[in-house]
C-alpha positions in Angstrom: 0.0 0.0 0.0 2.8 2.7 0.9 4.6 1.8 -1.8 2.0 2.3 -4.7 -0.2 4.7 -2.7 1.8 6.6 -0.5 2.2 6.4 3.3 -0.8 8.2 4.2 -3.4 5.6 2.5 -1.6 3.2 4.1 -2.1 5.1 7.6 -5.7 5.2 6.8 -5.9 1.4 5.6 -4.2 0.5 9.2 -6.9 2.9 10.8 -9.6 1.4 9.4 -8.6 -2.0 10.2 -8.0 -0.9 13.9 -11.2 1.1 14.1 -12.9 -2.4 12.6 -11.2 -5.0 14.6 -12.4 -2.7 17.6 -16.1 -2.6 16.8 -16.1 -6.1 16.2 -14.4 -7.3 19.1 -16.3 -5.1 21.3 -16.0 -3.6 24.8 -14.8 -6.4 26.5 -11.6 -7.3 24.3 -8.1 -6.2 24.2 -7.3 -5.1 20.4 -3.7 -4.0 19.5 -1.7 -3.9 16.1 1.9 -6.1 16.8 3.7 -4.3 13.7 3.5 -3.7 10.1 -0.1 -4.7 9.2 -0.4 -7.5 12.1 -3.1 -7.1 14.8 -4.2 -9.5 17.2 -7.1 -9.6 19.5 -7.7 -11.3 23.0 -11.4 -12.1 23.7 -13.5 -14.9 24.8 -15.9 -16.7 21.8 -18.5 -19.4 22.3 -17.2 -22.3 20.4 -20.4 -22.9 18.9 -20.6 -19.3 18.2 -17.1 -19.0 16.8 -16.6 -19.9 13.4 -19.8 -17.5 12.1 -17.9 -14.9 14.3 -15.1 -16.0 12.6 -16.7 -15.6 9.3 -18.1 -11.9 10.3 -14.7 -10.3 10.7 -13.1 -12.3 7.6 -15.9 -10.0 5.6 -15.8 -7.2 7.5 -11.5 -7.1 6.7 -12.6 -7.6 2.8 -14.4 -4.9 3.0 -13.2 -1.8 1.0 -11.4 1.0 2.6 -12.2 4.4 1.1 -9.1 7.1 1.3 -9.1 10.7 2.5 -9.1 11.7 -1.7 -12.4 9.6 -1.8 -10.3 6.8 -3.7 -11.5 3.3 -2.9 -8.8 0.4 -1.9 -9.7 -3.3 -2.4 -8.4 -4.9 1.1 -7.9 -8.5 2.0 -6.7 -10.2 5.5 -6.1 -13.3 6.8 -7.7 -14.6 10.4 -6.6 -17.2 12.4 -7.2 -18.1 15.7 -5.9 -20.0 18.5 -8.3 -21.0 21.6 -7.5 -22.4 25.0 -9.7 -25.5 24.2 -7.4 -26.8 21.1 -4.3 -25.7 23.0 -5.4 -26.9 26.8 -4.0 -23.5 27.8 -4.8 -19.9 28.6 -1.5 -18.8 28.7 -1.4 -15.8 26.3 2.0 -16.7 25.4 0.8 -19.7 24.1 -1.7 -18.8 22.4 
């Protein structure tokens, strides 16, 4: 994105993906960006709940981000996700 659009669409791409990661996770959730274009997020799912949760934020991360000029930027994320039940830990480390 900085490269082909300049460092300021890229600043509003990583805004928007923070401000949608945030609404998604909601108030109960920590949300933080690691580096570069990497976030992660620490909440609690339902398992049976969690792969249509899952599926919600995949789409909402597709979605396209429009720029300060009003340009439009196809976007596209991968999710993953690792959960105390898989792991038999809660250790944030681990996961």
């Amino acid at each position: 994105m900085n490269d082909t659009m300049g460092h300021a669409a890229g600043d509003t791409v990583l805004a928007a993906y923070g401000s949608r990661l945030t609404a998604w996770a909601g108030p109960r959730a920590a949300v933080g960006r690691l580096g570069g274009d990497e976030f992660a997020l620490v909440l609690e799912l339902n398992a049976d709940r969690r792969e249509r949760c899952l599926e919600q934020l995949f789409r909402m991360l597709h979605t396209p981000v429009v720029l300060d000029d009003g340009r439009t930027v196809d976007v596209a994320a991968s999710v993953g996700a690792a959960t105390p039940d898989v792991l038999g830990a809660r250790d944030l480390s681990r996961l």
